[in-house]
N, C-alpha and C positions, 0 to 999 in steps of 0.2 A: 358444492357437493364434493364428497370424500373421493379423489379417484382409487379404482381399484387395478390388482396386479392382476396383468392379463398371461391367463396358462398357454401354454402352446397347446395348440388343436393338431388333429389327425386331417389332411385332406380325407374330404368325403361325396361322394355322389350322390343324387335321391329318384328311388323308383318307390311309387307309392304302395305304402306298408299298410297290408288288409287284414291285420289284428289290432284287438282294441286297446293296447298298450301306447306307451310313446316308441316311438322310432327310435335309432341313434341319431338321426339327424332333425328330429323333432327337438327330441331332448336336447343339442346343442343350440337349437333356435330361441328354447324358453330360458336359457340360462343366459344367454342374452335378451331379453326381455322385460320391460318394465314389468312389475307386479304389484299391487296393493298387500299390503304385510299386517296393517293393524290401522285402525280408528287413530286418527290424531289426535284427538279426546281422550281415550285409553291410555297413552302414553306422559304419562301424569309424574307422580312422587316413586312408582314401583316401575322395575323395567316387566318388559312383557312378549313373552315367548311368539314366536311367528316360525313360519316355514316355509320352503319355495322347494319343491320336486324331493323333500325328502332330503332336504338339509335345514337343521334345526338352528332357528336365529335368535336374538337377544334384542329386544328393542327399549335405548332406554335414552332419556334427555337427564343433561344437566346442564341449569341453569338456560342458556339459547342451544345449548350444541345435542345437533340429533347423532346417536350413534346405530348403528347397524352391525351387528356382529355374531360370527360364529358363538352358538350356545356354548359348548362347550371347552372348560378351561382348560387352556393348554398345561397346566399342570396335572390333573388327575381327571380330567373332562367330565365334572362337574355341570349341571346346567346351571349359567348363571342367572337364566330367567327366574331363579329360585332366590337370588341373593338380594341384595339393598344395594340403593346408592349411599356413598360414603366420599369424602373426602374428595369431590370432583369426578370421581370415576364410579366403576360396579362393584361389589363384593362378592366372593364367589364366599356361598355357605359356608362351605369344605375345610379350609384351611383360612379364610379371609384376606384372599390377595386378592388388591386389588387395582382395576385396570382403566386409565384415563377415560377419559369422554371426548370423540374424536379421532386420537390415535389409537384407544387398545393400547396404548404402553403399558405394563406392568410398574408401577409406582411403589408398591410399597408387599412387603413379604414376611409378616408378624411374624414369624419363627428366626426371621433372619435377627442375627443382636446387633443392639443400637450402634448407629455409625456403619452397619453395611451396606454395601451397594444394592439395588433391588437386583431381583433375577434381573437378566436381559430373553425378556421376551414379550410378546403382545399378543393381542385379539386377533383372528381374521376377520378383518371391516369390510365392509360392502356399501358400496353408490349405496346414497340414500337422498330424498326429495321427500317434501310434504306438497300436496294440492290437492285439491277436490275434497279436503276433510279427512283424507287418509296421508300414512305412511306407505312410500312406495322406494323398492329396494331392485337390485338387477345382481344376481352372482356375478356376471361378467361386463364386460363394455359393451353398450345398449347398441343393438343391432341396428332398431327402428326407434325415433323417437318416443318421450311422454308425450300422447296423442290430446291434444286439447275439447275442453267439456263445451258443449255449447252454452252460451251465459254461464257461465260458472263466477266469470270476474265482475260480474252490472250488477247494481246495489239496489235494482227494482225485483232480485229475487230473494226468498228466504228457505234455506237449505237445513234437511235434518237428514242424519246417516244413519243406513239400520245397522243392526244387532249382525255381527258376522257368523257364517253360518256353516259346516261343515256338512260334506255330501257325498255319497259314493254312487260317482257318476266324474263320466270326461268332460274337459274343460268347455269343446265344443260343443259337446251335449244341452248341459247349461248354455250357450251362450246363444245357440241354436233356440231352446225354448222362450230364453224372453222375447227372442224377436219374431215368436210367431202366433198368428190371429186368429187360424182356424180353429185354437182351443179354447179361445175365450168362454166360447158357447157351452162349452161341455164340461172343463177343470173349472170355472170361476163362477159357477151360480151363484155361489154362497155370496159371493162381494161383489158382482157386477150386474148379479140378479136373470133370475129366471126368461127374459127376454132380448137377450142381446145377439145380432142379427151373423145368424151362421153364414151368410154368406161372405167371402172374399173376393173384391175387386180384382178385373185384371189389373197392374200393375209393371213396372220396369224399374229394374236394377241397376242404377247410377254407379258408375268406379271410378276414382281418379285416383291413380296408385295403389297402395293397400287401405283403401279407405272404401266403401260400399255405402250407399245412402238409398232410398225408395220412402213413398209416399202413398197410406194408404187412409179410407175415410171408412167409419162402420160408426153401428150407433149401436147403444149399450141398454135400450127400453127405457131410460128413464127410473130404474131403480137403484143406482148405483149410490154411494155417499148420503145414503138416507132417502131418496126419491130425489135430490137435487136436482131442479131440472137444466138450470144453467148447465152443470157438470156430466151429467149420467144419461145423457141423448147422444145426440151425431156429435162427432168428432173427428178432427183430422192429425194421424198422428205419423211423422217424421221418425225412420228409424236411420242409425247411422251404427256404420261397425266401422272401426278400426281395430286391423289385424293385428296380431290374433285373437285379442279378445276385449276389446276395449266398446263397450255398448251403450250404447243412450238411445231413449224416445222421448221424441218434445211433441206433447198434445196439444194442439192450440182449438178450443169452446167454440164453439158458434156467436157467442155473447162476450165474446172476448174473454182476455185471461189466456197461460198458458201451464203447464205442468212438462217438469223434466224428470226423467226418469233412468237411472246410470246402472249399469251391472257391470263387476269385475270379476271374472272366474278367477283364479290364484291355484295351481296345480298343488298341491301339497304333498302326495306320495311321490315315490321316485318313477313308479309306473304308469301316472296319471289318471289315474281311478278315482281320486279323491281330490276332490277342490275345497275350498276356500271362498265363498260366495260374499262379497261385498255389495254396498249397494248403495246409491245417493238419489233423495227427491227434491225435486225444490217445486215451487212456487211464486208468479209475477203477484203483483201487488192488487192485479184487476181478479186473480182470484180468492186472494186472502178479503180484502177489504171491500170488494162488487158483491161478490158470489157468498161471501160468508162462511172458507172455508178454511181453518187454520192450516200452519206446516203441520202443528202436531196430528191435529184428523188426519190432514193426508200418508205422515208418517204410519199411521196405524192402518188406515187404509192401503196400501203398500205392503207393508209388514202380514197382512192377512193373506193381500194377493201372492205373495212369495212364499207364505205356507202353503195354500193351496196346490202350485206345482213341485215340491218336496217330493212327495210322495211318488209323483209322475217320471222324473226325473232321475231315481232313483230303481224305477223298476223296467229300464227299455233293456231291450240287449241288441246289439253290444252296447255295453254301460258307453261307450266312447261311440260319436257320430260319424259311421264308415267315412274316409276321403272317398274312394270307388264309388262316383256314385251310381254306379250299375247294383251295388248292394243292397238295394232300397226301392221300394215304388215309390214314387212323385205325382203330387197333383200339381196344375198351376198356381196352387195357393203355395206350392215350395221352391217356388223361383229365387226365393233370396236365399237359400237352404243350398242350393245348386250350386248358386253367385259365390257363397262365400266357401264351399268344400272345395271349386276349383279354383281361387285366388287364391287360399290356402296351398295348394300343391304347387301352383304358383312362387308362391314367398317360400316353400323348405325346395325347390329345387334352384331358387335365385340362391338361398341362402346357401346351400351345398356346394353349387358352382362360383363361390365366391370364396368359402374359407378353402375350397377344392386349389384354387389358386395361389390364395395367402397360403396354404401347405406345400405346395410346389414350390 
């Protein structure tokens, strides 16, 4: 990984902020934060435009080397997600300078006449990692680690990544919806079918660190993935959060087989109104080759169920999921909804009392 130059911060304190924007001390948390930026797939022959809070990036390979970098060229700030790769590096449209793969060096400056020296100047690069099928990037030096997928690495699963998706709605908001079960019944008829059992188990919220886990069991009627009944009855499904927003649910059948299922919010405005929705499914081999159900069915399967809350997701107010959770009614079906608003207030007051210090 490229390392990056770390800015000097402001000490800062945190009392929790009951608008639905980001904080200042939010917004220093997520700039230290891993983020998924783009489809590792995506990142092909063309570089390709990404964002993180409302700074516009460049994502682009040549040959092995991943680069990460400020869009805009520091000669006339240009987006270079607009140019080609050329000559080991990017080309910015504009003018055609262009700038290493790796460093950001400035190599070459076509107006300059033959035998000059190039400018002296470069890209601003940023951390960059590939895993999980995605591109993941951090403005600053990573607070909290890349939180590991469960089976991600075992070669008994087969994995497909959706389509990324843009949203106006806060990062918790999204991340708040996929891990919850009281809506199945009511947003997913269309894909889970007209009988899937409204109610919610009691249940309890596991924490070890910034990490939350709970286990909950519902059955889906049997209409789900075509009438599948291996797949589309009772189930028990494993939800896991890593702060701030790193999310998976591993389903494991009654008849064996398992399904995993990943969500990454990615904040994309500077306000955090708008995300970036990522997503990963996979599948073990007892449900591809038992059950008879491909990645790609489930990929579409998946992809339907994540349209279906779009709509949902976008029309709550506040678009962002109050910290206070005095701001809210609560059933016991929102125990995990609780769990992760106060770990959260949690991790931005460890995290304020800590750069609170390094600023001292």
């Amino acid at each position: 990984m490229r390392r990056v130059r770390r800015e000097r911060e402001h000490p800062m304190t945190y009392q929790i902020h009951r608008g639905e924007t980001v904080d200042p001390v939010e917004h220093q948390l997520l700039r230290h934060t891993w983020f998924p930026i783009a489809r590792s797939e995506d990142v092909t022959d063309r570089p390709v435009q990404a964002n993180i809070l409302g700074t516009k990036l460049v994502v682009y390979r040549v040959g092995g080397t991943l680069t990460v970098a400020r869009a805009a060229c520091p000669h006339r700030g240009m987006d270079l997600s607009m140019g080609e790769l050329r000559d080991g590096g990017i080309q910015c449209p504009y003018h055609g300078w262009i700038f290493a793969a790796g460093s950001g060096a400035c190599t070459h400056v076509p107006s300059l006449p033959a035998g000059s020296s190039p400018v002296r100047t470069e890209l601003r690069t940023y951390l960059c990692v590939e895993a999980y099928g995605h591109v993941w990037s951090c403005l600053e030096e990573p607070y909290l680690p890349l939180p590991a997928l469960a089976d991600a690495e075992t070669s008994q699963w087969r994995f497909a990544y959706g389509e990324p998706h843009d949203l106006n709605c806060g990062m918790r908001q999204l991340t708040e919806n996929f891990r919850d079960m009281g809506h199945f019944a009511f947003v997913h008829q269309g894909t889970m079918g007209p009988d899937v059992r409204r109610e919610v188990d009691s249940y309890q919220v596991h924490r070890e660190g910034w990490d939350l886990e709970w286990e909950l069991t519902t059955d889906l009627g049997g209409s789900a993935l075509d009438g599948n009944q291996s797949l589309g009855t009772r189930q028990t499904l494993t939800y896991h959060l890593s702060l701030p927003m790193f999310a998976w649910i591993r389903t494991a059948f009654p008849d064996g087989g398992r399904r995993l299922v990943a969500q990454f919010a990615t904040p994309i405005s500077e306000d955090g109104l708008r995300v970036r929705e990522f997503w990963v499914v996979g599948i073990d081999d007892i449900v591809a080759e038992t059950h008879g159900v491909s990645i790609e069915e489930m990929w579409e399967y998946e992809t339907a169920i994540f349209a279906e809350d779009f709509p949902v997701v976008e029309n709550q107010e506040p678009r962002e999921a109050p910290l206070d959770v005095r701001g809210q009614a609560h059933a016991p079906a929102d125990k995990y909804s609780i769990a992760y608003r106060r770990a959260y207030v949690e991790l931005l007051e460890r995290f304020a009392e800590e750069t609170r210090q390094v600023g001292a």
